[in-house]
N, C-alpha and C positions, 0 to 999 in steps of 0.2 A: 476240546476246549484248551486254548494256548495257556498259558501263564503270561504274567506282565512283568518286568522289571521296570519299574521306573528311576533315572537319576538325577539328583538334583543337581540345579546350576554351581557355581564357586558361594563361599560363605552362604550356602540355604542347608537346607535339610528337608526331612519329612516332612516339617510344620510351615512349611510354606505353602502359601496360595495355590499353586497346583497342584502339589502332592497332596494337600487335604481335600481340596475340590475331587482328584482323581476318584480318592480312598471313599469318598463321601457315594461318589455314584455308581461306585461299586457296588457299594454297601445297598444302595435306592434298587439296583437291581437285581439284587439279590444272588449276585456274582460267589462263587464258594471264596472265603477269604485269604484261603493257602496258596489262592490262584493269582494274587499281587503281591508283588514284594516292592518297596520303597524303603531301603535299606538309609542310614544315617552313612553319609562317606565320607571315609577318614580324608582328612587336608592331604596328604603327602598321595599324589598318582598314583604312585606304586601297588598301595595297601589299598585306596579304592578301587584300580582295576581288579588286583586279587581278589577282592571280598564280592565285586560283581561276576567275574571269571566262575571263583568257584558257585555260585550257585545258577551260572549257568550250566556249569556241569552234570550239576545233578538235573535242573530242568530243561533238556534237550531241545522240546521244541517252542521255547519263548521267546516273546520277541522283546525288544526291548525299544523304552520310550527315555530319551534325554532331551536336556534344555539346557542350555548355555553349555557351560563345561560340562555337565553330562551329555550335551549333543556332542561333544567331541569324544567321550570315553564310550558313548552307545556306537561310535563311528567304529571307534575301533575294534569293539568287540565284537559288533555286526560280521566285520570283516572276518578277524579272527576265527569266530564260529559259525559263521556262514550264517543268520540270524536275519529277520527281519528287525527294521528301525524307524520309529517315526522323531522326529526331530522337532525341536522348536527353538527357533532363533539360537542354532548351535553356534557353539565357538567353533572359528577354524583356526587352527597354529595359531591356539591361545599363547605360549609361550614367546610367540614373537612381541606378544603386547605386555606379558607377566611383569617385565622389568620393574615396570612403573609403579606395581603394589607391594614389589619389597618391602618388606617390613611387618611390623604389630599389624593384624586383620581382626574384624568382630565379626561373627556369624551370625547376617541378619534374621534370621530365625530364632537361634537360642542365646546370642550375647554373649556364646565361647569365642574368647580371645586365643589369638596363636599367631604365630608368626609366617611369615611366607619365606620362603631362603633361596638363596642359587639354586640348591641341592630339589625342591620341588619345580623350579624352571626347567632345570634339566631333566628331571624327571618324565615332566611334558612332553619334553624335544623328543625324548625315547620315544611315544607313543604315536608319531607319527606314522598316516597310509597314506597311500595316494588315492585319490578320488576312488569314489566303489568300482568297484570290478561286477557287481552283479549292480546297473542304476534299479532295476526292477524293484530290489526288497527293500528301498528307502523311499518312503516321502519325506518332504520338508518345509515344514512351517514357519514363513518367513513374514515379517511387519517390517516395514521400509521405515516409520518411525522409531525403529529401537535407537534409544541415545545412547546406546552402553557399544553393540557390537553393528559394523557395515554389514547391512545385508546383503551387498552385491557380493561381499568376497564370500557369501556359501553360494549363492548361483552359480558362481564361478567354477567354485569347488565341485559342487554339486549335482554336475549339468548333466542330463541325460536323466537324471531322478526326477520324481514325479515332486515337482515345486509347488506350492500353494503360497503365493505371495500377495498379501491383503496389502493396500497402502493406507500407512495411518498407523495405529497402533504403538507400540513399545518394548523394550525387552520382557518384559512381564508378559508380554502376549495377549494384547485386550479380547475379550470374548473368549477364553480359554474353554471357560465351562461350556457353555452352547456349541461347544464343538468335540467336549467328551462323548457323545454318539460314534463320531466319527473317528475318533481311537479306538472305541473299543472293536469297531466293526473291521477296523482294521487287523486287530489283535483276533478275529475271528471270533467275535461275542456278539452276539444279536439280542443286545436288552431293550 
């Protein structure tokens, strides 16, 4: 049985829509609870890679599931640890678009205020890869209606990974939930 890391998009958290829906059908299936982690991620890169880093240390062979800016932080750490990824409506080289939200943020989730800086854009730019090196251990869940991020620039990025691209939908990823089967089977759970 794998473990899951899950990470949330930019300004979300735990208590967002998919990370409670995840944690929900977990739970329905009766999954051991030590075996998902959805971790709160600090604003600044840096401390959220580290805080997802280390506990993929301790759990070897986890895979991990990101959406938005966690599709871009699961990118990288996929690579980094050689790791399976499933993706949802990821950011690619968020920090090329970062500019624009300079400034005070409120996390649609918990209403913590903070600010976004140069110093967290750059931080971004650091964590740049190139396209995967193994396309095999990624799929990617892509809605041509997202308003927020293009979904042609992850096909792009992407190519050679196994794409699931619905037309319609939204950054939120409509039908999320009816398609938690298919995470976790991916994750090697058969609930």
């Amino acid at each position: 049985m794998r473990p899951v890391l899950y990470l949330h998009g930019f300004n979300s958290s735990p208590l967002s829509f998919k990370a409670q829906a995840l944690q929900a059908a977990w739970r329905q299936a009766g999954l051991p609870p030590q075996y998902l982690h959805v971790p709160a991620l600090p604003n600044d890169p840096r401390e959220a890679v580290a805080l997802a880093g280390d506990w993929l240390g301790r759990h070897t062979d986890a895979v991990l599931v990101g959406s938005s800016l966690g599709g871009c932080y699961a990118t990288y750490l996929a690579e980094k640890y050689a790791r399976k990824a499933l993706l949802i409506n990821p950011a690619v080289r968020p920090w090329l678009r970062f500019h624009q939200y300079l400034g005070p943020q409120q996390n649609y989730s918990t209403g913590v205020r903070w600010e976004l800086t140069e110093a967290h854009v750059a931080a971004l730019a650091r964590l740049e890869t190139p396209p995967p090196q193994d396309p095999e251990r990624f799929v990617v869940w892509l809605q041509t209606g997202d308003e927020t991020l293009d979904y042609r620039e992850a096909v792009d990025f992407y190519h050679g990974c196994r794409l699931d691209i619905q037309q319609g939908g939204d950054h939120a990823y409509q039908g999320f939930e009816g398609r938690i089967p298919e995470l976790l089977a991916f994750a090697g759970h058969n609930a």
